[in-house]
N, C-alpha and C positions, 0 to 999 in steps of 0.2 A: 530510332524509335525504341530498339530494344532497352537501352541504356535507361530511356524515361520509366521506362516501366519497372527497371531495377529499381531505380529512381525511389520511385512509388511504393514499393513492395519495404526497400530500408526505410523510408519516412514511417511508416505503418507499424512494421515491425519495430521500432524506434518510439514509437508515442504511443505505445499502451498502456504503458503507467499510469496517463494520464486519465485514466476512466475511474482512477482512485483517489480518497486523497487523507490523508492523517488527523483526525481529529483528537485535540488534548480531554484527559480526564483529571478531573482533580485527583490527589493526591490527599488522603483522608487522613484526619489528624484523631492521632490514638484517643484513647479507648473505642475505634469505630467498630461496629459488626462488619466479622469477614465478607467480602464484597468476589462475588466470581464476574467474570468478564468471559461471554463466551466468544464473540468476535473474534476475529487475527488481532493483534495488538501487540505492541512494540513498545520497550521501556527502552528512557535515554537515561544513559550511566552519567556521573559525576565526570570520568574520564574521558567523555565519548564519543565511548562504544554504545551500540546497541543492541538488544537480542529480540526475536520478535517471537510470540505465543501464538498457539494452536489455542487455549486456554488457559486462564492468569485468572490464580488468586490472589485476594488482596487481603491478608492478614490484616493483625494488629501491630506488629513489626517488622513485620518482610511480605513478599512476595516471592509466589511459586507457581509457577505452573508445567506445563509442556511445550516443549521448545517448535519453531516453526522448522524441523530440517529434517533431513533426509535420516537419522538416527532416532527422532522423535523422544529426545532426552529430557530428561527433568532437570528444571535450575530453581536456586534458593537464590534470594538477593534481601539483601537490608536495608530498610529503609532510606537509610543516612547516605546511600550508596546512589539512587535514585533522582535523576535530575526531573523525569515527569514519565506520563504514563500517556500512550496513545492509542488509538483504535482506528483501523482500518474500516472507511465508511465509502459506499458509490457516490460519483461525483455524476449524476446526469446532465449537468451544464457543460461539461469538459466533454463527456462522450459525446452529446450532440453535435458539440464543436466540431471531434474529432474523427464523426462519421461524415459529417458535412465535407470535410476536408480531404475525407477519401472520395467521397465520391465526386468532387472536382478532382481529384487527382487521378483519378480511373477515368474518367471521360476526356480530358484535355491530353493523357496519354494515349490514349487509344485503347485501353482494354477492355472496354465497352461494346467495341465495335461503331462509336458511333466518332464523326471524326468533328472537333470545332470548326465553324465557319466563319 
């Protein structure tokens, strides 16, 4: 019984992501006014890589903002460099999901204290 409940605990641990989900922004064709994005949001590179923002401005030729990491660094990036622009949005269809799924998983383990029949 104990093992199920490890079980449970990595499935959980394991699918939290899933309460998130990536939505695209267009990618604004010059002469636009500079456009801020205060959301987390993550640009995909030409190459890619990707770098994800604390806050992302969107120039008229590049994009700069503050990096999402543990040094809180500044990056510049060039348009042409740029495959798309994302923003990190809740997904409450997913978490419904994936509370539903705890709590069959906690009750059918026993950490509930209640045992199926």
């Amino acid at each position: 019984m104990r093992w199920l409940r490890r079980c449970v605990l990595a499935c959980v641990v394991a699918s939290l992501p899933a309460c998130i989900t990536w939505k695209e922004i267009p990618v604004p064709e010059p002469p636009a006014p500079p456009n801020v994005v205060t959301d987390v949001s993550r640009i995909r590179l030409q190459n890619g890589q990707s770098a994800e923002f604390l806050t992302l401005v969107v120039a008229t030729d590049s994009l700069f903002g503050i990096r999402n990491n543990i040094a809180r660094t500044r990056m510049t990036v060039s348009f042409d460099q740029v495959q798309r622009i994302e923003v990190r949005k809740k997904d409450p269809a997913r978490t419904l999901g994936l509370l539903g799924l705890v709590a069959l998983g906690a009750y059918y383990s026993g950490i509930t204290g209640f045992k199926p029949q």
